[in-house]
Phi, psi and omega in degrees: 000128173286107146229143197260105189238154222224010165171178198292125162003143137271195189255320174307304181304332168285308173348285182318298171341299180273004163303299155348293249202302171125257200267358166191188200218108173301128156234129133290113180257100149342068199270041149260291168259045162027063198224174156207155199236113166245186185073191192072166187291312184235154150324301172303330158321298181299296164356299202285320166301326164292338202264340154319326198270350209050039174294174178240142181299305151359320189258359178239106185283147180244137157227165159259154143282149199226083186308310167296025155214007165070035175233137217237132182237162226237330199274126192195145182281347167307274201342322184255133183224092179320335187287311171259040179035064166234068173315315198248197203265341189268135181307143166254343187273131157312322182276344186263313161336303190283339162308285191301337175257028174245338168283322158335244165358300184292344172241334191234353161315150178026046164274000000 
């Protein structure tokens, strides 16, 4: 189950989450409007569901979350995007990185 979440988890909601994928949760992260979409198979899943919600794509990065070890990890095939000198799967801008684990962190730590 895909939820968009706009302030911090509950623990049903990562339950839900984590039904998908098992030890952790594919996200698309909103760093404009400080949202995240987690659950589903793919990162585009969530992707898509944000760019419903009215995100911009420009503005939305894929991480996974690893709830038992509280860690956020950067790789996602959404991540390349030549046009915005993201070559590879992994975020590469130090500023955008730090976007996506600080919302992270700020809806789903210590859930």
């Amino acid at each position: 189950m895909i939820h968009i979440l706009r302030q911090k988890a509950s623990r049903q909601q990562v339950d839900e989450m984590l039904q998908e994928l098992g030890s952790f949760i594919k996200l698309a992260v909103d760093i404009k409007r400080d949202i995240l979409a987690g659950g589903g198979q793919m990162h585009a899943d969530c992707e898509s569901v944000l760019l419903q919600d009215g995100s911009q794509q420009s503005d939305i990065w894929g991480a996974d979350w690893i709830p038992s070890i509280q860690k956020v990890e950067f790789d996602a095939l959404i991540n390349i995007r030549p046009n915005q000198q993201n070559y590879a799967m992994t975020i590469q801008d130090p500023s955008i990185k730090q976007r996506v684990e600080k919302i992270t962190r700020q809806l789903l730590e210590g859930v």
